[in-house]
Structures are given as structure tokens and as C-alpha cells.
C-alpha positions as CSV (number, residue, x, y, z in Angstrom):
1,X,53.9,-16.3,1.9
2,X,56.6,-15.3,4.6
3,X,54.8,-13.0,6.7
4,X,55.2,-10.9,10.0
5,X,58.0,-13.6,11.5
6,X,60.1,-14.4,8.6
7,X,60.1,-11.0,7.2
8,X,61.5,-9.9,11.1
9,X,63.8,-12.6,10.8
10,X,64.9,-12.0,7.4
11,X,65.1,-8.6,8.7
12,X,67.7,-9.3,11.2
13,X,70.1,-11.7,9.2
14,X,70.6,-9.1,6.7
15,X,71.2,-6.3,9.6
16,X,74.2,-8.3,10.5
17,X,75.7,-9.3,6.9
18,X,74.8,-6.0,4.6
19,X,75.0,-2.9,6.7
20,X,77.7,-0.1,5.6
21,X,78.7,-2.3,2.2
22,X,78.5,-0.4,-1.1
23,X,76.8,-1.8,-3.7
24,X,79.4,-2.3,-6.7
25,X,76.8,-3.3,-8.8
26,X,73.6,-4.8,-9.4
27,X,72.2,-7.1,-12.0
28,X,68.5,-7.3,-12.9
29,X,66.8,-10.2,-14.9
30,X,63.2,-9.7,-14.3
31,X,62.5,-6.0,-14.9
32,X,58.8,-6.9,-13.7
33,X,60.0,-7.3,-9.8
34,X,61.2,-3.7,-10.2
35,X,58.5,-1.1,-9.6
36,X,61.1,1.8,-11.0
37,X,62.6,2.0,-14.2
38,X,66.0,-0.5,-14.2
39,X,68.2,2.5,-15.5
40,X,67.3,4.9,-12.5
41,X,67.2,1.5,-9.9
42,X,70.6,0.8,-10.6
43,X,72.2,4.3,-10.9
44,X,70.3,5.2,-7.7
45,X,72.0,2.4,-5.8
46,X,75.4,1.5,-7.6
47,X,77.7,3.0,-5.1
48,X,75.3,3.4,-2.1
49,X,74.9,1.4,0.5
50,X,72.1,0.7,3.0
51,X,72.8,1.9,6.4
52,X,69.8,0.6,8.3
53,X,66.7,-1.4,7.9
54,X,62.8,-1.3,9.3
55,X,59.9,-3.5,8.6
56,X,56.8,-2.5,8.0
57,X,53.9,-6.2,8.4
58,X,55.6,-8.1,5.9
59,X,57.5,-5.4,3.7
60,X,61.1,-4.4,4.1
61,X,62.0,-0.8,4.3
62,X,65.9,0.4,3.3
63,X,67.5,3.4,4.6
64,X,70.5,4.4,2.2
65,X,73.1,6.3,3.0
66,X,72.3,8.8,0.5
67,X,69.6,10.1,3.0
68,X,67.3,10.7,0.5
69,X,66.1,6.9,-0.8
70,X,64.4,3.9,0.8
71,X,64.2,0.3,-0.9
72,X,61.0,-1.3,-0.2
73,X,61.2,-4.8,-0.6
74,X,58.4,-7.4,-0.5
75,X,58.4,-11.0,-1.1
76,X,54.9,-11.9,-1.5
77,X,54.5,-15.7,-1.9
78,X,58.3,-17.3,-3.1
79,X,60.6,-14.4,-2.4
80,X,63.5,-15.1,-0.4
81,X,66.9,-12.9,0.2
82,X,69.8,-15.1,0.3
83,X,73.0,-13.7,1.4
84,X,76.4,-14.8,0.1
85,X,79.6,-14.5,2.0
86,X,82.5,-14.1,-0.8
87,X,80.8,-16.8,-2.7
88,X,79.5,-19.4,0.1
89,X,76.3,-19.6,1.5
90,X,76.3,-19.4,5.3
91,X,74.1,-22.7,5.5
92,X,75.4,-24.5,8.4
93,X,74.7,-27.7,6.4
94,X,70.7,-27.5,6.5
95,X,69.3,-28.1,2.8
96,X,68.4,-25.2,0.6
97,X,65.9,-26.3,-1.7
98,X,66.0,-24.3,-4.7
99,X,68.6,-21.7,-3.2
100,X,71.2,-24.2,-3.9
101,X,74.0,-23.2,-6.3
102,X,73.4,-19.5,-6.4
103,X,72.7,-17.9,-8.1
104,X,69.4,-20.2,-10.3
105,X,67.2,-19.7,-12.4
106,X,64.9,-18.1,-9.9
107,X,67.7,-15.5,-8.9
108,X,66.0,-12.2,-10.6
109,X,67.9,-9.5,-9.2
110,X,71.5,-9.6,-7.6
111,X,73.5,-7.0,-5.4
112,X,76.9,-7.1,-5.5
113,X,79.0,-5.6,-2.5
114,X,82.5,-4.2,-2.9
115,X,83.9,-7.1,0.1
116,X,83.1,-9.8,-2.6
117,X,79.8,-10.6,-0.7
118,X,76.0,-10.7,-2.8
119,X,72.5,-10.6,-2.2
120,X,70.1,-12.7,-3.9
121,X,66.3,-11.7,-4.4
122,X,65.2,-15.6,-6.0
123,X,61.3,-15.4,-7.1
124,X,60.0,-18.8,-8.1
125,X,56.3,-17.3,-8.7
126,X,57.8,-13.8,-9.5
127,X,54.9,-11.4,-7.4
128,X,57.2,-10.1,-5.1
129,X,58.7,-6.2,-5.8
130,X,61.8,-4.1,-5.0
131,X,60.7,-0.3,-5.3
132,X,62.5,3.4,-4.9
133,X,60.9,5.6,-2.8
134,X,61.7,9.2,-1.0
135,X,59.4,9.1,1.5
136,X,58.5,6.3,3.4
137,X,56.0,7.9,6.0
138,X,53.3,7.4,3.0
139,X,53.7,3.9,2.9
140,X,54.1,3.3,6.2
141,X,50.8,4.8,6.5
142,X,49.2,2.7,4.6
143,X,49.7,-0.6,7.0
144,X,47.7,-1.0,10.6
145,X,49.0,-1.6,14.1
146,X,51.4,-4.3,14.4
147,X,51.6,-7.0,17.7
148,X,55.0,-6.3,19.5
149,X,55.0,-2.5,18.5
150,X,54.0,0.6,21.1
151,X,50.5,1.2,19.1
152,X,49.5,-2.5,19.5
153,X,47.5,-1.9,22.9
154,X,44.2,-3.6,23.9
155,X,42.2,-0.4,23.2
156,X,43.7,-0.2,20.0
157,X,43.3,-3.9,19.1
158,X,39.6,-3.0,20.5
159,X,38.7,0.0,17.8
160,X,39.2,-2.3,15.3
161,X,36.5,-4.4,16.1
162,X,33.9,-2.1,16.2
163,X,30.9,-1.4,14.0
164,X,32.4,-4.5,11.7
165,X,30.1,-7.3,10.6
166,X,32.9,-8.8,8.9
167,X,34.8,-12.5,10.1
168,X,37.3,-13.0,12.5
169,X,39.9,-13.9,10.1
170,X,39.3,-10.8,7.2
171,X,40.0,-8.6,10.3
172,X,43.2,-10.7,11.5
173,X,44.4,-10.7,7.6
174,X,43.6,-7.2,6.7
175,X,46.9,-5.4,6.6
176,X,45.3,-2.0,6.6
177,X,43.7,-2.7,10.1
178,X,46.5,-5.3,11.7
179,X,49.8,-5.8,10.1
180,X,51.8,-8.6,9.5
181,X,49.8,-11.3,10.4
182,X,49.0,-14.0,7.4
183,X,47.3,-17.1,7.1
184,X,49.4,-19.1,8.7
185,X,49.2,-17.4,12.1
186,X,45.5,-16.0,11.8
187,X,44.8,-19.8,12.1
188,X,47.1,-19.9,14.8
189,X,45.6,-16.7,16.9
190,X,42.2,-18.2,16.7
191,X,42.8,-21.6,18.1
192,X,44.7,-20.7,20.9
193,X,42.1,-18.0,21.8
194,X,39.3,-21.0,21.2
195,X,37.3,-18.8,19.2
196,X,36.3,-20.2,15.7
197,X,37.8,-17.7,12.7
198,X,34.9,-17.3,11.1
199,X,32.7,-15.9,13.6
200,X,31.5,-12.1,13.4
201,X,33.7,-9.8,15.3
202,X,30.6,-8.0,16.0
203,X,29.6,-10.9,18.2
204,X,32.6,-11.0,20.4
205,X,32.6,-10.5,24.2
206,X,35.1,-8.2,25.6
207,X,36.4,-11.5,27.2
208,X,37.0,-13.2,23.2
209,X,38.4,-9.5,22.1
210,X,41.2,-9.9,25.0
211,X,41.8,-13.5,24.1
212,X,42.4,-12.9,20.6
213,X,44.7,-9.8,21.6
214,X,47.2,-12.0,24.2
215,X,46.6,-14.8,21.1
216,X,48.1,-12.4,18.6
217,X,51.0,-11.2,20.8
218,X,51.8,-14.6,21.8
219,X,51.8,-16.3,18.6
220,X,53.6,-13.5,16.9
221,X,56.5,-13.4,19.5
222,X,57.0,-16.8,19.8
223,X,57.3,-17.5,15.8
224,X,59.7,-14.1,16.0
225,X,61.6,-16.6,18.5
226,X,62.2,-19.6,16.1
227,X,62.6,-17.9,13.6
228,X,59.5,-18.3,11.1
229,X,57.6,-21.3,9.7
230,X,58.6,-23.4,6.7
231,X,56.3,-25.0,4.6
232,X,58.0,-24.9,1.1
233,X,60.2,-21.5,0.2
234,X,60.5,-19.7,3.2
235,X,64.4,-19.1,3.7
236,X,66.4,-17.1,6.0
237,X,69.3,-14.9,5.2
238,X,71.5,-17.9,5.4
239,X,69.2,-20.8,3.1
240,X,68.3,-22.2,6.9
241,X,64.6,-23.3,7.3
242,X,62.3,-21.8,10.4
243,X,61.3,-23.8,13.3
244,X,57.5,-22.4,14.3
245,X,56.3,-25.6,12.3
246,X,57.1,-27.9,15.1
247,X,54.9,-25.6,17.0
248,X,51.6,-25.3,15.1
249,X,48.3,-26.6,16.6
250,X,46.1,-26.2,13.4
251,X,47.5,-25.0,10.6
252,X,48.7,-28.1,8.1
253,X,46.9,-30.4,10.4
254,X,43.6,-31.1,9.3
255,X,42.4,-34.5,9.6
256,X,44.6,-34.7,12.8
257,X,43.8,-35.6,16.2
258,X,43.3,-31.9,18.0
259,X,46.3,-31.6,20.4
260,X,44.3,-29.8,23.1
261,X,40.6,-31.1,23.4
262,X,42.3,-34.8,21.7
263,X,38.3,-35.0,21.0
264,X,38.0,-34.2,17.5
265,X,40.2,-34.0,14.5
266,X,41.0,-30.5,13.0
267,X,39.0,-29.5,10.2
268,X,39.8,-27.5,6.6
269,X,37.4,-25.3,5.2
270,X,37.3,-22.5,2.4
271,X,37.2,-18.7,4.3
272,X,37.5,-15.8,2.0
273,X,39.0,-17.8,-0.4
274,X,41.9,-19.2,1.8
275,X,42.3,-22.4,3.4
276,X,41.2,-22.3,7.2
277,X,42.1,-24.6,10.1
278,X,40.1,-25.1,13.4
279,X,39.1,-26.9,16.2
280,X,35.2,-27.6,16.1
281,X,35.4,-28.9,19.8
282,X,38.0,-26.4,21.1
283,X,36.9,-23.3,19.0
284,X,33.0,-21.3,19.3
């Protein structure tokens, strides 16, 4: 599932290739991804044209130049938004997987701009959504503080913690208390702040609390800076892969010689239903 880095980084490639372009039409094949009714999706933005975009965690947010719509956009597990330059994909020659030869079978809805240029939402597990909305304060509402935004402070990061008996990791993934962070990074946060993800948050020092804090800024910031991790769908803009993968310490390594204690190999276990990587020399 792309989460807090490849949705930033999705967010960027299309701030630089859609911005200002009407929409001369759209074509929907999965009415399912569409959380309106097709008929009022398409007249709403046939003819618009999206003037800026935010991001919200991992969702997407829209501004339209009609001043009274937002698109939300969420990819969930597969999505990906591919962009087309007058009928080539800016690739730079790196593979594309299933994006090749757009648009596929997985390509449910399609933008068309008036400069010959489109935008492709592909889907292979179809759970991701494109939705209408009027006023996106309410959703935005909805989602916690986010690392690398003003609200993301220490004592902030601090009030989550308290009066929880819950693990590590349900507080990292819970969007409504920290946004954007996934499974991929929660890993990530834990190991370099050496604590194990499924300890009780409400037995954390203040000395853990701060670790996992610089963790999460850290780890966030420096996937923002190469661009995401790939393990199977994620795509950019452009079809190109991300680079965070080379970086990982945990994540897609158990069995594998820790890289830090080089002590004990990095174990997989089952945490709230999702797979979970640790250290059980490096991490208490």
C-alpha cells in the first residue's frame, strides 16, 4: 500500500504535469472506484481543471478551479496515477510492470486533458476510490498529526501516548492519531528507535517517546527524499520505481543478518494482523 512517501511523491509528479489543464473528458470502467454517481463525476469535472493539490496521510485532495469541488483520491493497496505526455509515458527507460501499454486492463478511470496529455488511475485489486466533495475541512479532520507538518511537535507526538494500553505499532498505524505512516515505515520507526513494535506505549520512558518521535521524522523525510519504496505496484507519476528499498533495515528482511547489532537475524511475526519486522537483539 503506497503510503505517506509515495503518496507525497505522487503528489509532486502530478503538480508539475496536470495543473491548469481542462479535463476534455473522462472515461470510467469501474463505477465501484467512484464514490459519486458516474453521471454527476463526469459532468462535475468535464471542463474543469485542477488548480492545486494537498495531501492529507496517504489520500490526495484536488482543488478545482470551480472553487467549489475537491477530488479525493486514494489508492489503497494497487492504485497508481500514471501520467501520459501526448501519448508516451515519461519513463526514462525504467520498467513499468503492469503500467506498460496504457492504458490495461487495470486502467479503471482515465482523464483526458485538452493538450493531448491523460491520467491513468490503474487498480489491479480495485479498493482504492476517487470521490466529490465540497468541503474538505471534514475530512481533513478526520486524519491525525502528520511527521514533517507544523502540528507534528514532541508534545503532540506525546498526547498520543497517553492513557493507551494499546502496542507500539496500532498507535504508529492508526491514521486517526498519526497520519500517513503504514506498515512499511512503522517497522522502520521502531528499529531505528530500538524499541520492539509491540511493546505497550504505556510502558515507554520519555527517553523511548522521543526516540520514536526523531524515528518517525527521520524515516518519513528520508523516504520523501527517494522517492518511496517499491515492493510490487508502487509507481510514480512517470511508471519510475522508488528507491527507500535500498535503504530498509527490517522490513523484507527477515531471516537476514541484522545490519546494526550483525548479532541476530531479523525476525517476522503476526501484529494486529500484519506482518512485523524486528530486531530481537537491537529492539526492547
Amino acid at each position: 500500500m503506497p503510503e505517506l512517501p509515495e503518496v507525497e511523491t505522487i503528489r509532486r509528479g502530478l503538480e508539475t504535469a496536470v495543473l491548469n489543464k481542462r479535463i476534455s473528458a473522462l472515461e470510467v470502467k469501474k463505477h465501484k472506484l467512484l464514490r459519486n454517481k458516474t453521471a454527476y463525476f463526469i459532468d462535475i469535472l468535464k471542463n474543469n481543471s485542477i488548480v492545486s493539490i494537498d495531501r492529507i496521510g496517504k489520500l490526495l485532495i484536488f482543488v478545482l478551479a470551480d472553487k467549489q469541488h475537491y477530488l479525493l483520491i486514494h489508492l489503497k493497496m494497487t492504485g497508481q496515477l500514471i501520467y501520459q505526455d501526448g501519448g508516451d509515458i515519461i519513463a526514462g527507460g525504467h520498467n513499468l510492470g503492469f503500467t506498460e501499454g496504457l492504458p490495461n486492463k487495470y486502467s479503471h478511470i482515465i482523464f483526458y486533458f485538452a493538450d493531448g496529455s491523460n491520467l491513468f488511475f490503474n487498480d489491479m485489486r480495485q479498493f482504492g476510490y476517487m470521490e466529490l466533495v465540497q468541503d474538505k475541512d471534514i475530512v481533513i479532520d478526520r486524519f491525525g498529526i502528520e511527521p514533517g507538518k507544523k502540528d507534528f511537535t514532541l508534545k503532540n507526538f506525546k498526547d498520543i501516548f497517553k492513557n493507551r494500553r494499546i502496542s507500539i505499532k496500532q498507535v504508529l498505524l492508526n491514521q486517526k492519531l498519526i497520519s500517513g505512516i503504514g506498515n512499511i515505515y512503522a517497522d522502520e520507526i521502531c528499529f531505528r528507535a530500538k524499541v520492539l513494535p509491540d511493546r505497550k506505549v504505556n510502558q515507554l520512558s520519555d527517553e523511548d517517546i522521543k526516540r520514536l518521535f526523531d524515528a518517525s521524522k527521520y524515516i518519513i523525510e528520508k523516504a520523501v527524499e527517494k522517492r518511496g519504496t517499491t515492493f510490487s505496484d508502487y509507481r510514480d507519476t512517470s511508471g519510475r520505481e522508488g528507491n527507500f528499498v535500498k535503504y530498509l533495515k527490517v522490513y523484507g528482511r527477515a531471516g537476514k543478518q541484522c545490519l546494526r547489532c550483525r548479532q541476530e537475524s531479523i525476525k517476522k511475526v503476526r501484529l494486529g494482523g500484519r506482518g512485523t519486522h524486528f530486531c530481537p537483539n537491537c529492539q526492547k
